[in-house]
C-alpha positions as CSV (number, residue, x, y, z in Angstrom):
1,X,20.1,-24.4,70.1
2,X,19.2,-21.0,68.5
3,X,19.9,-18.0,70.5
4,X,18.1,-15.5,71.9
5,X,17.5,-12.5,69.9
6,X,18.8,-10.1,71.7
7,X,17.5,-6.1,70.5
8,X,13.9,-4.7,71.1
9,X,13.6,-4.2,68.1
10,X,12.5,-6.6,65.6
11,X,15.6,-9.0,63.5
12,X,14.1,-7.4,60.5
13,X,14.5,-3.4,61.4
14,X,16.4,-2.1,58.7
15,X,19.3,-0.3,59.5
16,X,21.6,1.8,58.1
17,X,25.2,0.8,57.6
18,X,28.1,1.3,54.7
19,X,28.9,-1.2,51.1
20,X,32.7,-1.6,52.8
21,X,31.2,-3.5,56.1
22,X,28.9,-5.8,54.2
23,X,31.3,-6.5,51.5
24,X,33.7,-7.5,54.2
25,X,36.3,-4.4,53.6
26,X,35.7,-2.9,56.9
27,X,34.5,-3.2,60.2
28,X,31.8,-1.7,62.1
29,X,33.8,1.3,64.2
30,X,30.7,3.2,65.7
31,X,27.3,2.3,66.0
32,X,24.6,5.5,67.1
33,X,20.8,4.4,68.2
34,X,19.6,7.7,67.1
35,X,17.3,9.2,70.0
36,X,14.6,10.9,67.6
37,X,13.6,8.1,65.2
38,X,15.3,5.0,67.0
39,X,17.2,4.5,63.8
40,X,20.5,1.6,64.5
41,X,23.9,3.0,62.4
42,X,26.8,1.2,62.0
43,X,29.5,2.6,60.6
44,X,33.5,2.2,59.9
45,X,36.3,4.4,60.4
46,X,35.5,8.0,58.9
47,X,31.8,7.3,58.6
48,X,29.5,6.3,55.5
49,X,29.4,8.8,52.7
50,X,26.0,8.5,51.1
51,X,27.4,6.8,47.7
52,X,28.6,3.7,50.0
53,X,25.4,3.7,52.4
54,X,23.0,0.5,52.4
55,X,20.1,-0.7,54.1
56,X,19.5,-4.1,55.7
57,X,18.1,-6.4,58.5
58,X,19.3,-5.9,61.6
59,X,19.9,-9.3,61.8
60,X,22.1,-9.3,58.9
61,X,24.5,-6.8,60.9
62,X,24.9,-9.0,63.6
63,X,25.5,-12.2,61.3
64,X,28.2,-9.9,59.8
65,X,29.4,-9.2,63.3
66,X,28.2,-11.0,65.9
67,X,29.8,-8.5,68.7
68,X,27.0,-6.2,67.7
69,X,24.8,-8.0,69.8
70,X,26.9,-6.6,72.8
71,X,25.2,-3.0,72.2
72,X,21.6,-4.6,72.2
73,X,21.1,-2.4,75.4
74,X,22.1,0.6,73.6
75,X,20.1,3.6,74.7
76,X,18.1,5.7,72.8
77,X,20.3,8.9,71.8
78,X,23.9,6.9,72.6
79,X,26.9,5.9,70.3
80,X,29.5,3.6,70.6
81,X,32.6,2.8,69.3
82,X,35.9,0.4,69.1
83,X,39.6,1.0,68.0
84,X,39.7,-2.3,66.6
85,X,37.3,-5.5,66.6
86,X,39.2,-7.1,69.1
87,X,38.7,-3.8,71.5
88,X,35.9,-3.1,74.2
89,X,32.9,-0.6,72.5
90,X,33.1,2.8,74.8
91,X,29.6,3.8,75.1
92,X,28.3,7.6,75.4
93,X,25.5,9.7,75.0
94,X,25.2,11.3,71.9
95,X,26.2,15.2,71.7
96,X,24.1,17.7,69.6
């Protein structure tokens, strides 16, 4: 049986994210669900710079990591983050 999709937003909503977490080099540290545009980032440990950042599906993030699904609740202008993939995310509202 298929699951639920989870997010508001559509599977397809393309979301921003780094080369090192979809070529399986890194994991996603800290996801924001940016509060003006409603924009999903995931990101590893010391953030994206823009020669590594990518686009894709939100689906494909959460077939990458399925944990990601956890933050489908995520409001509008939070963040969360991890110290491992193992770890609990921490979730807060977004500063400045």
């Amino acid at each position: 049986m298929a699951m639920d999709w989870p997010f508001d937003d559509p599977a397809r909503t393309a979301v921003f994210t780094s080369l090192r977490i979809i070529d399986g080099d890194e994991w996603v540290c800290r996801v924001t669900h940016e509060a003006d545009d409603g924009a999903w980032q995931f990101h590893p440990h010391g953030g994206t710079p823009m020669r590594e950042a990518a686009v894709v599906a939100l689906e494909e993030m959460v077939a990458l990591e399925p944990r990601l699904a956890e933050l489908s609740d995520l409001p509008l202008g939070w963040h969360a983050w991890r110290e491992s993939p193992e770890a609990a995310w921490q979730r807060a509202v977004q500063e400045g």
